[in-house]
N, C-alpha and C positions, 0 to 999 in steps of 0.2 A: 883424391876426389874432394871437391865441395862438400862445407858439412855445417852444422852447427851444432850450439851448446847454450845450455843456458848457465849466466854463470853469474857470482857475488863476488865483483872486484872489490870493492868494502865496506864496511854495512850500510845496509839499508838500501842498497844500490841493486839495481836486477837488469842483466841484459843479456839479449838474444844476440850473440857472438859467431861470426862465421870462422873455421879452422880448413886444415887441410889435414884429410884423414886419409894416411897411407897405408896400404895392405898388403904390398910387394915381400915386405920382410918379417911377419908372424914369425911368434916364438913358435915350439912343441905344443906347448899347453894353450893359445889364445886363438879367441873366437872374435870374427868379428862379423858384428849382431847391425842391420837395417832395422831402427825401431819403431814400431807401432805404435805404441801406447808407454807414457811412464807415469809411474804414482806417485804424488807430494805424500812424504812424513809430514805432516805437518811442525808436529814440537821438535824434530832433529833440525828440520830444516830452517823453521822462522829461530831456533836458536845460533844457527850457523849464521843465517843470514844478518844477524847483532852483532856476529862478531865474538862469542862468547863458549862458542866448543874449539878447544888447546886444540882436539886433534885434526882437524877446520880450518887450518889458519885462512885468511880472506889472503889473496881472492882465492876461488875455491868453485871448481864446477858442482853444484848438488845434486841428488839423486839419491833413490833410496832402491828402485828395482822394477823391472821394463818388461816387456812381450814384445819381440822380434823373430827375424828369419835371418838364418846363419849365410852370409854371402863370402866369407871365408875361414877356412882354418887350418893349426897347425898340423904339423905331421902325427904326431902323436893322438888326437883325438880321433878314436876308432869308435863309438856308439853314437855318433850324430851324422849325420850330412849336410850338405850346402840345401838351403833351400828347407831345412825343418824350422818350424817355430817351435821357439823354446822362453823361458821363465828365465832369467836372467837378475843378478843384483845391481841393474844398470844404469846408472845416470842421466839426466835431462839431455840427453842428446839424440843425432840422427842416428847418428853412425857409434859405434864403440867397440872396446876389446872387452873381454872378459874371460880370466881365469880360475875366478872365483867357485864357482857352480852355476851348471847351467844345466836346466832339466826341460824335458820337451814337454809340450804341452798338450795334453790331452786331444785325442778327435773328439770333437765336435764341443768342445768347452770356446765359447764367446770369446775372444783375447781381449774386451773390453772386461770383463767381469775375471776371468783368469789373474790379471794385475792385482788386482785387491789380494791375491793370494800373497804380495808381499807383507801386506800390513797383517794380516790374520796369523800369520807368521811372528809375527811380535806378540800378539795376542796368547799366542797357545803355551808359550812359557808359562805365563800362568796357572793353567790348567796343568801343567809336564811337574811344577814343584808345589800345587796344593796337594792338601790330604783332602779335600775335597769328595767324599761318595755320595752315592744314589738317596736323593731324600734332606741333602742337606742344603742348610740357607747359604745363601751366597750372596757377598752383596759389591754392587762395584761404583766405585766411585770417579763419576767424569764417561760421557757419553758421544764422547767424541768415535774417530771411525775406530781405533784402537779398544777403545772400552765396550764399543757394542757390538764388537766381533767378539772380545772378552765374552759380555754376559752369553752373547746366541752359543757361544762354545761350552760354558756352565749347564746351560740349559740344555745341549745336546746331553751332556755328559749327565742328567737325570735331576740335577740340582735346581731348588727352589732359587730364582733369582732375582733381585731387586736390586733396580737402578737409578743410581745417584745424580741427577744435575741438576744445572742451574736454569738453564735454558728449556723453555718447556716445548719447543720445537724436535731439541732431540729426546726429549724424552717422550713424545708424541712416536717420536723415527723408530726407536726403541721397541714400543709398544707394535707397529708396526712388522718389525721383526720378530717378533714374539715371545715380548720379556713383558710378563704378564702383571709383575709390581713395580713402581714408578713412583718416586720421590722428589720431589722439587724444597730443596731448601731455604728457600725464599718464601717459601707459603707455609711450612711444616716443620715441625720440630724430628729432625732425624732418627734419634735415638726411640721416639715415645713412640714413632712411625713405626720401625722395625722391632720394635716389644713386643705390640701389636699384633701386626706380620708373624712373627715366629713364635709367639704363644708366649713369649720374656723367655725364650733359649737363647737369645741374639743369635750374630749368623758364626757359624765353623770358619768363615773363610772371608775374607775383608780384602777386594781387589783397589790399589789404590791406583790410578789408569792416567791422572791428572799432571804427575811429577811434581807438583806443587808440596812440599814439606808440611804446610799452611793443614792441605785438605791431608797427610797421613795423619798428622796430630788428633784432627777430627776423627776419619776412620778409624783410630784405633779404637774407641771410643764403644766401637758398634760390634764388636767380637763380642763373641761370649767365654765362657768359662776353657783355657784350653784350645782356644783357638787362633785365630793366624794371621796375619795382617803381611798381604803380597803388595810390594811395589813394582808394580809394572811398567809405571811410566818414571822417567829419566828426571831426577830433579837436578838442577845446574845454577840457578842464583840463591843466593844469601837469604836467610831467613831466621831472626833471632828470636826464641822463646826461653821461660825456663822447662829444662828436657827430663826433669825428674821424674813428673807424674805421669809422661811418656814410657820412662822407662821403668817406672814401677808397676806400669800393664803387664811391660814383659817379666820383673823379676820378679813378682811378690802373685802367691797365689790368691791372695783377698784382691787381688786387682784383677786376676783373670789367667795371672801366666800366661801372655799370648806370645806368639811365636815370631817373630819378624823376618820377612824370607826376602830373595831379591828375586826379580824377574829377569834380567836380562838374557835375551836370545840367546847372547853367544855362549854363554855359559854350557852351551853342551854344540859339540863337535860339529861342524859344517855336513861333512858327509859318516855315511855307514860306516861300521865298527862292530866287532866281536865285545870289546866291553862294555859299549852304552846302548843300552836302551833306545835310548832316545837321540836325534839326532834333525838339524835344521832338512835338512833332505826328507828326510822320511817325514819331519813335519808338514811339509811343502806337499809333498804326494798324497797325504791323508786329507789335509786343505782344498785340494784340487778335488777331490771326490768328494767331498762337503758340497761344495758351490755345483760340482756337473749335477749332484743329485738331489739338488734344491733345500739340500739340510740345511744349510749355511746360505743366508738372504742376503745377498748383497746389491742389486741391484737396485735397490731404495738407497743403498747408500754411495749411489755414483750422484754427486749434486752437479759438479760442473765438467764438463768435457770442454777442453779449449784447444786454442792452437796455440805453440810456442810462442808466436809472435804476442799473446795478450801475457806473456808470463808475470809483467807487473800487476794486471789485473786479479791475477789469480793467487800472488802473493800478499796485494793490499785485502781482499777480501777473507783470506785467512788468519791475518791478525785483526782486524778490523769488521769484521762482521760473519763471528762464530756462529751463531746462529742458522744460517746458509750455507755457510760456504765448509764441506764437513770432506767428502770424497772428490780430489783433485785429480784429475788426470789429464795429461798433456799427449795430445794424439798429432803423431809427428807426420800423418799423410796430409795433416791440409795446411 
């Protein structure tokens, strides 16, 4: 059948691509998903789209994870059927396979708002490797869709939270979803801000959301005694400093001994397991119950719903006017 994709034949370059997507010869294990709705990564994506992720090479179809209905599958998949919508880690396409995980989606959870479960999904690492408890500061740095699913998940989890940017639009957004302290850099002195704030304990826990090296240097800055400094978001260009007094936060206890942890997802297992805990699945499932039960606000942070066919539209406005352009999603019915 007819299909399309959106895709990065070399940088800087975006197009709506028609393919032929056949279904006659499924493996065991693959699904293949009619998609509804997909999410822009923003930072995995506009850095693919440079040219600049090894594992990305251009040209390159991108996606980060979809809400569809299963219109076929292999022999082997026995808990789904033809015809279920399901969570998917699926690519800007109509049509696709996937083997990866694929989890149903909730009755009566929106498949517009359900999507956003991909990014909050990157978010909760965060929260899976702080020491973070009930009562403690948290501060997150970058306020984009990543970072303010971050703080709203602190703040479920009982933590005083205060958020970091530049833009006083999301941090207005922010505010809206109910991160109750708000910093703007441009106007305030960070550090004298959260002294402040926390009575001069700084915060236990320093989310750094931007990937930017530039803003961990600063983050580190705002821990306190003992405390932790998470990078959540993915840093990937060159950034020269001198790195001693960086790393004399973490080595020397007159600096604070802080702890420097990584966030990324995959760090812990795609699916359930007898030795982890923790697990992207079982994250995904606790996410989903977040948003059906209005813990987790996401719908202030759907900004643009488009059709594939504007996909340039919707990639110039994510590097080019952050501000706006924050929760992308490409709805493949129109």
């Amino acid at each position: 059948m007819k299909a399309q994709h959106i895709i990065f034949p070399s940088p800087d370059i975006i197009e709506l691509e028609e393919f032929e997507f056949d279904i006659t010869d499924l493996g065991k294990t693959d699904i293949a998903i009619e998609t509804e709705f997909s999410i822009v990564s923003t930072g995995t994506e506009l850095a693919i789209l440079k040219g600049i992720e090894s594992w990305a090479p251009l040209p390159f179809v991108p996606g980060y994870g979809s809400i569809g209905k299963i219109i076929a599958m292999g022999k082997a998949i026995k808990q789904l059927k033809i015809g279920d919508r399901v969570f998917t880690f699926g690519k800007h396409t109509s049509h696709g396979l996937t083997s990866v995980l694929t989890l149903p989606v909730p009755d009566g959870l929106d498949s517009l708002e359900a999507v956003i479960t991909r990014m909050a999904a990157v978010s909760i690492t965060a929260n899976r490797v702080s020491q973070a408890e009930l009562g403690d500061y948290v501060s997150i740095f970058g306020l984009g869709l990543v970072g303010n699913l971050s703080a709203q998940l602190f703040a479920l989890q009982g933590c005083e939270v205060i958020g970091i940017d530049i833009s006083q639009s999301r941090l207005d957004l922010a505010k809206k979803c109910g991160i109750k302290h708000t910093i703007n850099p441009l106007e305030e002195d960070i550090n004298k801000e959260i002294y402040a704030i926390t009575n001069g304990e700084m915060c236990s826990s320093v989310i750094e959301a931007t990937g930017l090296p530039s803003v961990a240097e600063q983050a580190i800055t705002c821990a306190g005694v003992l405390g932790e400094l998470i990078l959540l978001g993915s840093p990937r260009e060159e950034y020269q400093t001198n790195l001693t007094d960086f790393l004399n936060r973490s080595h020397l206890m007159t600096h604070g001994c802080i702890t420097i942890k990584g966030a990324l997802e995959w760090r812990f297992p795609v699916k359930r397991n007898t030795i982890s805990k923790h697990s992207i699945e079982r994250n995904l499932e606790i996410i989903f119950k977040f948003i059906q039960g209005n813990k987790l606000k996401v719908s202030n942070l759907i900004t643009h719903v488009l059709s594939p066919s504007k996909c340039k539209e919707a990639y110039e406005g994510l590097k080019n006017n952050k501000d706006e352009y924050i929760g992308v999603i490409f709805d493949w019915k129109k």
